[in-house]
C-alpha positions in Angstrom: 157.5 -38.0 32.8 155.4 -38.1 35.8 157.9 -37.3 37.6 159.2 -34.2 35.9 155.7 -33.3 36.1 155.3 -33.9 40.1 158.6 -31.7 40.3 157.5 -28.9 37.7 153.7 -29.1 40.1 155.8 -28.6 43.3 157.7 -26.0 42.0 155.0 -24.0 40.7 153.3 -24.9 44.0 156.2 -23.3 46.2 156.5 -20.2 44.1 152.9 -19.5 44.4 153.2 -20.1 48.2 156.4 -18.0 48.3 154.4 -15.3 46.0 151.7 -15.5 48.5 153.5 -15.1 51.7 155.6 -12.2 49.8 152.6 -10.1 49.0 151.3 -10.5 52.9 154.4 -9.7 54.1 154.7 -6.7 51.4 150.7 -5.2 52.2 151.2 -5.9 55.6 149.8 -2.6 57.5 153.2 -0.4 58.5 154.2 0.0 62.1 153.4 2.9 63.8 156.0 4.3 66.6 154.2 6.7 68.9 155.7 8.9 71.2 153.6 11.4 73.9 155.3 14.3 75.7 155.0 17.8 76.6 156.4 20.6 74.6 154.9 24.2 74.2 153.2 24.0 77.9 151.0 21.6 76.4 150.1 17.4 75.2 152.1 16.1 72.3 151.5 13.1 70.4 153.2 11.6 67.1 152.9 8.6 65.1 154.9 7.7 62.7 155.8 5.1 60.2 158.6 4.8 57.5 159.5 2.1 55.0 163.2 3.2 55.8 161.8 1.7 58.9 163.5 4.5 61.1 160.4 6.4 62.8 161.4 6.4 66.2 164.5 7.7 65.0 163.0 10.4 63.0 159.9 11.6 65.9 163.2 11.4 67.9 164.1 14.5 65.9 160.9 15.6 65.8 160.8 16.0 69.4 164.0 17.7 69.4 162.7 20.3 67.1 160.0 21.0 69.7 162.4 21.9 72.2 163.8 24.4 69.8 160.7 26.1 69.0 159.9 26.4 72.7 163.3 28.2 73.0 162.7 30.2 70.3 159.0 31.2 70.5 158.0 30.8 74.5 157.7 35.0 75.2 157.4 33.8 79.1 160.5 31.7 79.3 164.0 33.9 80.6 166.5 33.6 77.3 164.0 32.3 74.9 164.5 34.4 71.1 161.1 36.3 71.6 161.5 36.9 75.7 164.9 39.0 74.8 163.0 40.7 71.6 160.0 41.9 74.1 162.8 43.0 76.3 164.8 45.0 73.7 163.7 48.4 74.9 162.4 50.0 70.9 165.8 49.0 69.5 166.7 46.8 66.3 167.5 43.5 67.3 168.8 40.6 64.9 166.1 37.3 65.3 166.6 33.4 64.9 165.0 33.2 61.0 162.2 30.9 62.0 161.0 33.4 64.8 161.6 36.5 61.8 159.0 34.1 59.1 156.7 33.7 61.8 156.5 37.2 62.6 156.4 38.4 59.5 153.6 35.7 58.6 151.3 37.3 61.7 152.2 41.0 60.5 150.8 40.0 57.7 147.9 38.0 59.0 146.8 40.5 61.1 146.7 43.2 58.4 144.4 40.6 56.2 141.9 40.2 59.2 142.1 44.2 60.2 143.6 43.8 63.3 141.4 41.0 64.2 144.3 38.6 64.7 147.1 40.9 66.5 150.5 39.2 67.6 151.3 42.0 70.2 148.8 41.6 72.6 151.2 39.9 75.3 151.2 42.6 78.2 147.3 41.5 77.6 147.6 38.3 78.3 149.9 39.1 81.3 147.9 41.4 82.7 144.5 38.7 82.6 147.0 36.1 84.3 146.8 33.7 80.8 150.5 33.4 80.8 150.8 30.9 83.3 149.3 26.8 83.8 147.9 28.4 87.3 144.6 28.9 87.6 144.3 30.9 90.9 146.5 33.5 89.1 144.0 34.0 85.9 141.6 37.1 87.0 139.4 40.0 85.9 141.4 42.9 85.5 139.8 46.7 86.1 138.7 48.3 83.4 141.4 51.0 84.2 144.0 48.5 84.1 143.0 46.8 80.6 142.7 50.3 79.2 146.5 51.2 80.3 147.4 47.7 78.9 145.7 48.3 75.2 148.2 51.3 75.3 150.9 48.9 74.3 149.0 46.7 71.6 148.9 47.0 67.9 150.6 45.3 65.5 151.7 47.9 63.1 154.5 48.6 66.3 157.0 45.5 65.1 158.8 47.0 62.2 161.5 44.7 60.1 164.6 45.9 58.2 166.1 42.7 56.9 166.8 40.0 59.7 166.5 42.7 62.3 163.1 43.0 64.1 162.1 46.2 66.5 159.1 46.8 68.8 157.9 50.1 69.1 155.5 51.4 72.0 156.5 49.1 74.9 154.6 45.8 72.9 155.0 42.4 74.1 154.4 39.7 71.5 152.9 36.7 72.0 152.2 34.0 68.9 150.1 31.4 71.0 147.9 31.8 68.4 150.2 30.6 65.6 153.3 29.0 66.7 151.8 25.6 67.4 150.7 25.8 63.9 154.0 26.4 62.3 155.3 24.1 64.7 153.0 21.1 63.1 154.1 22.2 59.6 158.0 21.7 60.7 157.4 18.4 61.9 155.4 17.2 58.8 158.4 19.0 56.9 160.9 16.6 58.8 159.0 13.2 58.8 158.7 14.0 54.5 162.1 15.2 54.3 163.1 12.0 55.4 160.6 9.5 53.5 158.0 10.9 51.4 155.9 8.2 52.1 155.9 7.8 55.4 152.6 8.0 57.1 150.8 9.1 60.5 150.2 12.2 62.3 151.1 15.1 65.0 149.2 16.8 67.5 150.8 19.4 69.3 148.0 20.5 71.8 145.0 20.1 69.3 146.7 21.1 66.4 147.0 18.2 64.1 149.4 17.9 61.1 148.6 14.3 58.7 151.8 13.1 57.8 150.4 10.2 55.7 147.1 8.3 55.3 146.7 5.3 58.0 148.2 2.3 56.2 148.9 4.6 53.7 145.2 4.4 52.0 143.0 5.2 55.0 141.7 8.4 56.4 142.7 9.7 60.1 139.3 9.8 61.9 139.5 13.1 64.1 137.0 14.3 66.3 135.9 17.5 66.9 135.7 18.8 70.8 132.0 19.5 72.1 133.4 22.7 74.1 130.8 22.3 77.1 132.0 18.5 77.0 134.8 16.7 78.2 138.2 16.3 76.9 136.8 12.8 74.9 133.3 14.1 74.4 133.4 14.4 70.6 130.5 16.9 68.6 131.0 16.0 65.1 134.0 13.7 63.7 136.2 14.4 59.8 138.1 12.3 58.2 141.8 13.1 56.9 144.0 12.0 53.7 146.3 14.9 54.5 146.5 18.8 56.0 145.9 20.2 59.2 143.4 21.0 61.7 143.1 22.9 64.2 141.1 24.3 67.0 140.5 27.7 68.6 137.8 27.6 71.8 137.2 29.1 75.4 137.5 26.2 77.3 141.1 26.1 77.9 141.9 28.7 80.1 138.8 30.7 81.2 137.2 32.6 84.0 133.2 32.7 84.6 132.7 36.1 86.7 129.2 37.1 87.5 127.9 34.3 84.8 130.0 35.6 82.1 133.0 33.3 80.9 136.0 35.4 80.1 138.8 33.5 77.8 142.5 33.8 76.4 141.5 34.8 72.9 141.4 38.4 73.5 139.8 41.3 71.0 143.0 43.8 70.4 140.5 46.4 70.0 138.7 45.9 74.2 141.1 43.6 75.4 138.3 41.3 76.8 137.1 37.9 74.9 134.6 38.0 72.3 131.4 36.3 72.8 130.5 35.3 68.9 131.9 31.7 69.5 132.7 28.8 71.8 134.9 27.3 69.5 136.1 27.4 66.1 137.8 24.3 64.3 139.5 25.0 60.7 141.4 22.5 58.5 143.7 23.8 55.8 147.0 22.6 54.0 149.2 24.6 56.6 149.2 24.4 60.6 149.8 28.1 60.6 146.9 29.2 58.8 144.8 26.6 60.5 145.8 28.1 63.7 145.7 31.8 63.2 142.0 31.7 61.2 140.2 30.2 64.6 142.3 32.7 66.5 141.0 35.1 64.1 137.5 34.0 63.6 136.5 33.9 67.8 137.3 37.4 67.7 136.0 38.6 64.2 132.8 36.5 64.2 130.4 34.4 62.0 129.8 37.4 59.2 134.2 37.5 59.0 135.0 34.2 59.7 132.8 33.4 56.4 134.6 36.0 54.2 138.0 34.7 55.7 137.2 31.2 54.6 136.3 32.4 51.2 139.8 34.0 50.6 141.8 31.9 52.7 140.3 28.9 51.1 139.7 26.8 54.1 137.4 24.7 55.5 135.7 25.0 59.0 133.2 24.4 61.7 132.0 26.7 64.4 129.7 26.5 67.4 128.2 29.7 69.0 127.4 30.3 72.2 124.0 28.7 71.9 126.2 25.4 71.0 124.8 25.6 67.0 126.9 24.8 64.4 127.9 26.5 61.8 129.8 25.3 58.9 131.2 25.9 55.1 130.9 24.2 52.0 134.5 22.9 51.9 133.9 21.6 55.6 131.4 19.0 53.5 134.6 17.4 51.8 135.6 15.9 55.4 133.0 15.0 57.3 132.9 11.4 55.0 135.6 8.7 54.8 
């Protein structure tokens, strides 16, 4: 008997070890692959883990898809879709269906701000020198010439008739103010369509897409840029389960001429930047709203950006040009872990 009971004890002994050692191996944190790169003329970063353990695999793809978007959305790069639609001379041109949802998505954005947010403002953005990484090229145009250049803005010139797109009134588009947002939410759609639990993030030049919580139960801490900082100088920090965030400001590409600073985020209406904000960040549960509100907000302003919120339903912080901040009552919900 005593030794049926020793065996019985050790055998209840090793199953409780081989319980334990299952359940550390089981709740052990998951893996994260990283990968960094460039894509859209700017930093990319993704981190990703699967429990089909296949996330390089899958940010493989991911990257991949960049590359597509690039070639579909760059208006400055010779054969892209949107470089031969600003080229098509007035007439009806079929599009690639991610470029036709996208423009579609800013018509329609920019008829909900009034024209704040405008997709059509690229011979603007040319003319200022914002086009290009070089910053000897980026200048202060005459008034003369931004006036001649505001002859060929407005969005209600991109007319649709089924998968065909036209631009009327010589109108360059340019979506630098959206397609890094729709960009994030095709990468989230690609790291869920292949495992719905996979976890991490993307960040495609400051726009940041949550795949999954870290370790799958903890919040992505995120912190917000001080705008007369440095790259790492964070202002505030949130905390992320899931969504997007993004970030619209006048510290990328910017001149200061006689002590005023002049920035990419034009007003369709003057053609020059506003001066309500220095940055705006908004999280919501899509990349492209995220992105086109703080495009729309630097231009509209504080009394705007509030209403926007309100309807949009999103969350976000923004610091004026006397660096005070400004935020909603949903902004609240992420500023605690």
């Amino acid at each position: 008997m005593r030794r049926i009971r020793t065996l019985v004890l050790s055998i209840f002994t090793l199953a409780v070890v081989v319980a334990v050692i299952f359940a550390v191996i089981y709740k052990r944190p998951p893996q994260y692959y990283v990968r960094q790169g460039i894509a859209f003329g700017t930093n990319v970063k993704i981190a990703c883990a699967t429990k089909k353990k296949n996330a390089k695999a899958v940010v493989d793809v991911m990257f991949d898809e960049l590359s597509k978007l690039d070639n579909i959305f760059n208006p400055y790069k010779s054969g892209s879709e949107l470089y031969k639609l600003n080229r098509s001379n007035g007439k009806w041109m079929v599009v690639d269906p991610q470029l036709l949802y996208v423009l579609k998505y800013s018509f329609d954005f920019a008829r909900e701000t009034n024209g704040d947010f405008d997709p059509t403002l690229g011979k603007v953005v040319v003319l200022w020198g914002f086009n290009t990484d070089n910053p000897h090229k980026w200048r202060l145009p005459a008034p003369y010439e931004i006036s001649n250049a505001l002859k060929n803005v407005g969005y209600r010139n991109i007319e649709f008739n089924g998968n065909k797109v036209r631009l009327l009134n010589g109108i360059w588009v340019d979506l630098g103010g959206i397609a890094k947002g729709y960009a994030v939410d095709m990468l989230l759609a690609i790291a869920k369509s292949n495992d719905k639990d996979s976890t991490g993030y993307v960040d495609v030049g400051g726009n940041i897409g949550i795949i999954g919580p870290k370790y799958g139960n903890q919040p992505w801490k995120i912190g917000i840029r001080n705008p007369r900082g440095t790259m790492n100088d964070a202002i505030a920090f949130v905390y992320l389960y899931k969504g997007t965030i993004a970030t619209s400001g006048d510290y990328e590409r910017y001149i200061i001429m006689n002590g005023k600073r002049y920035y990419h985020i034009f007003n369709p209406k003057t053609g020059y930047s506003s001066n309500y904000f220095e940055s705006v960040t908004t999280i919501s549960k899509r990349g492209i709203l995220s992105d086109a509100f703080g495009t729309a907000a630097m231009i509209g302003g504080p009394s705007k950006a509030e209403n926007w919120a309100n309807e949009f339903g999103v969350a976000y912080m923004s610091i004026n040009e006397e660096g005070k901040i400004q935020t909603n009552s949903l902004w609240k919900d992420y500023e605690k872990p």
